[in-house]
N, C-alpha and C positions, 0 to 999 in steps of 0.2 A: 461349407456345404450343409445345407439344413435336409433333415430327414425327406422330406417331400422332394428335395434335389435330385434325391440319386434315383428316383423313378420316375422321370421324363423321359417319357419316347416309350418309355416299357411296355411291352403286351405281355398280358396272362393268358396263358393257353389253358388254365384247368381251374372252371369259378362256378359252384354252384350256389344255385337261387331260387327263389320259387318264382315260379308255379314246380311243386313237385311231390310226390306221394309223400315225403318224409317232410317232417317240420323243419323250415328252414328261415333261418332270420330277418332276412332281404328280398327284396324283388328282382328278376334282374336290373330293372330299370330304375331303382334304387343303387344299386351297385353300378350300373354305367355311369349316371348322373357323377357318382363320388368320384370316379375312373377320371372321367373327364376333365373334372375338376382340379382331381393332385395332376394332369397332365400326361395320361397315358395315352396311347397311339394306337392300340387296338386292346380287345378282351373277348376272349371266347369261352361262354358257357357251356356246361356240361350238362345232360339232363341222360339219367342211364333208363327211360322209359318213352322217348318220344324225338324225334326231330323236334328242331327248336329253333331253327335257321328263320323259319318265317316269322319268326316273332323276332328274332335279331332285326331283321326289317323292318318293321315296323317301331324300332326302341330307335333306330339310326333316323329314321322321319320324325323322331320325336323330338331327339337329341339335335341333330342341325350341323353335328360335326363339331370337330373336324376329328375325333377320335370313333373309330371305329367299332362296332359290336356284330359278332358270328356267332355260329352257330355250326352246328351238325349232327350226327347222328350214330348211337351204338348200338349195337349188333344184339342186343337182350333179344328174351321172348317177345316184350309188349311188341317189336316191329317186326315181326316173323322171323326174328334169331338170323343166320346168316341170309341174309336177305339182298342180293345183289340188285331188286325193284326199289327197296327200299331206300336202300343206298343211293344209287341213282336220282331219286328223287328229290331224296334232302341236298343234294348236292345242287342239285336244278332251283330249290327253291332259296340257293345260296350259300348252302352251307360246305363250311371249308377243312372239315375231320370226318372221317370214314372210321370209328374204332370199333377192336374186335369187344365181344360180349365181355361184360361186368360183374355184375350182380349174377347173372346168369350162368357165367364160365362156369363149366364144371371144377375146373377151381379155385373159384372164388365157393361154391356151397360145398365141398369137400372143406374149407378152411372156416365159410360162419356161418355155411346156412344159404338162402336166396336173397339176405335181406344184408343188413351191419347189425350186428350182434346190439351196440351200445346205443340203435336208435330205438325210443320207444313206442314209436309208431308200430298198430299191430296191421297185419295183410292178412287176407283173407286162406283160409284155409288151402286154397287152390294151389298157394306160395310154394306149400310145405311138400306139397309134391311135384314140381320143378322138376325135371330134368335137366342137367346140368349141361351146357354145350361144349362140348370141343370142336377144332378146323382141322383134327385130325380121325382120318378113319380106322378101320379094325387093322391095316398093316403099315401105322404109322407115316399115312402119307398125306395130303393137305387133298379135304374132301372138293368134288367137283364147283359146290354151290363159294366155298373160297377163293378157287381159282376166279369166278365169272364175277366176286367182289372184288378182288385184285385188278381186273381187266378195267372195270369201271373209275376205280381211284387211281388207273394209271391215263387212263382216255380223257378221263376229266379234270386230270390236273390239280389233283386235291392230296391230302396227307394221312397216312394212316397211320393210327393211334393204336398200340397193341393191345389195349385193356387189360385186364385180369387175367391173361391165360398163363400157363406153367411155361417155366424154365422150358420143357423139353418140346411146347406147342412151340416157343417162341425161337427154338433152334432151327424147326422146319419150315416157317411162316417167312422168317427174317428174310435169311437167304436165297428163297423163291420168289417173293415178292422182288427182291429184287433181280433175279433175272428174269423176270417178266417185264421190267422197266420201270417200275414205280420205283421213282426219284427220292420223294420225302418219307421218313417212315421216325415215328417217336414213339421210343417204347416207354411207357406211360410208368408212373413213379416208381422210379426202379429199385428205390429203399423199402416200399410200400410191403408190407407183409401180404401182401396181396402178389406182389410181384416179387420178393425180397434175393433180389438178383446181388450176387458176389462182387466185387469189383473188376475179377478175373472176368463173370459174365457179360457185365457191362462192356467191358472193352473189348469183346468178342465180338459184340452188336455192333459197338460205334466202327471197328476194325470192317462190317458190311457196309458202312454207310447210314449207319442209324443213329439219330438225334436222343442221347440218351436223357429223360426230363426228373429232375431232382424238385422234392420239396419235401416242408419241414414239417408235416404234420404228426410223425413218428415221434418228435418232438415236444407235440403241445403235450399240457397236462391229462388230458382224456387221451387214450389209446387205443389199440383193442389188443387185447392181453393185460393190459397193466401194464406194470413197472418193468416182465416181461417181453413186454414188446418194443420197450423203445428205446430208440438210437440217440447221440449225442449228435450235436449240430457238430464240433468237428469231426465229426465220423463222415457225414455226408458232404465237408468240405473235402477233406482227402477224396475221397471217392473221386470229387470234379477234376482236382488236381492229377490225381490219377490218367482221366479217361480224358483232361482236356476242355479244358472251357468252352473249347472252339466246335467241341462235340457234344454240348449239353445246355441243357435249358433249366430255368425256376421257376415254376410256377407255385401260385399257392396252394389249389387244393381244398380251397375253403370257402365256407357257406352252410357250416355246420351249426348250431343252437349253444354249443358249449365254447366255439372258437370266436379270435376277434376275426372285425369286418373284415373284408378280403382284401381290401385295401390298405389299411393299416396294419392287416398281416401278412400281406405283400413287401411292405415296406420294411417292415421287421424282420422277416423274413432275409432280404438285401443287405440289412445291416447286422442281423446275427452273422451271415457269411462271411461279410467284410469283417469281425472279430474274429473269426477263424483262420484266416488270412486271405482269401478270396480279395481280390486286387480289383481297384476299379473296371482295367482293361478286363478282365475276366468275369464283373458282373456284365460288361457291354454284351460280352457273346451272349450271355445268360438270359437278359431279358431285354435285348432287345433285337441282335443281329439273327440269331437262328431261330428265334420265334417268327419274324420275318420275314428267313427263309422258309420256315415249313409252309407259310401264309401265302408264300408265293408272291411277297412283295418284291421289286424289284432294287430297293435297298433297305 
């Protein structure tokens, strides 16, 4: 099996590119092209300042198939923060991830700031006074403007992505969300110090029904923390083994100035696993069957 083997069919659910305020190495449509090429079956961009669905469109007219490129949209300030119009919209113009805020969570800038500490790109003063978002109000309950985004990624048949928000947002979000019906839910890298959810946590979520999505960027050699912040690759295999292949996804996570291409570190990605003992069958769930399912493909 040659490296390039074990990623056919695979979709990435978490790949960013430019166009984007932060310097970033690729285009997406540089990164589809390669996608397409080693033989992947879909890839979804991430942009944490914009809908991005319509340009997926136009990358898929360019491309010709037969692998697919989406899009969607995060709950930041730049789209009016929780924004149930917004949402709506990008989903209309295709896009297939509803996530809650990022860069903007109130904690994600309780942990770096509005921005990632290690990029060098400077934002305008405006940044620095950010208010931070939470989905919860003053007596810990999931504010109105949540609910009426919840209603739409359950109406529209699309998948929500938890973004940045805390342990204790994503205790009230999880379980509401789904009893209001929304079927798919992935709570977004759940090693991520951003997220940096327990494995006890994790299987608290997958135990609601939630796609828990693992990748290895805690890993590469830039971090944020340092030497502090990062995880070993088998750390984040037990976690899978833990909560369940059949309950988790890989993506990579990458499109960053200091990481490799997204595909090649996709790739690596795959096979550092499979050195931690992560079994074929259980890359299959990883990146290709429950990414599939959140996608709403039919297999």
């Amino acid at each position: 099996m040659s490296d390039y083997d074990i990623i056919q069919g695979a979709i990435d659910l978490h790949v960013h590119a430019v166009p984007d305020l932060y310097k970033r190495p690729y285009t997406e449509l540089e990164i589809a092209r390669a996608a397409q090429e080693a033989g992947y079956r879909a890839i979804l961009f991430k942009s944490h300042y914009t809908l991005n669905a319509d340009r997926a469109f136009l990358i898929n007219e360019i491309l010709g198939g037969p692998m697919k490129v989406y899009g969607g949209i995060i709950l930041n300030h730049a789209v009016g923060g929780i924004n149930p119009v917004a949402a709506f919209s990008a989903i209309r113009f295709g896009g297939k991830e509803v996530k809650m805020p990022t860069i903007h969570a109130a904690h994600h800038i309780e942990i770096s700031g509005p921005t990632y500490s290690y990029f060098e790109d400077k934002t305008p003063p405006i940044f620095a006074a950010l208010k931070g978002i939470t989905v919860l109000d003053e007596k810990g309950k999931l504010k109105k403007e949540v609910h009426e985004v919840l209603e739409v990624v359950k109406n529209e048949n699309v998948f929500l992505g938890t973004g940045h928000l805390s342990y204790p947002e994503l205790k009230v979000l999880v379980p509401e969300a789904r009893r209001m019906g929304v079927e798919r839910i992935q709570i977004t890298h759940a090693e991520s110090l951003f997220s940096e959810l327990t494995v006890e946590q994790q299987l608290e979520f997958a135990n609601h029904g939630a796609i828990i999505e693992h990748q290895l960027s805690r890993c590469m050699p830039i971090y944020f923390r340092g030497r502090e912040g990062k995880m070993e690759p088998d750390e984040i295999a037990f976690n899978i083994k833990k909560v369940g292949a059949e309950r988790c996804t890989l993506g990579s996570d990458l499109g960053q100035m200091f990481n490799p291409h997204p595909v090649d570190g996709f790739r690596m990605n795959v096979r550092v696993m499979m050195r931690c003992g992560i079994t074929e069958k259980e890359i299959d769930w990883l990146i290709r069957k429950n990414p599939a399912r959140l996608l709403g493909f039919e297999s």
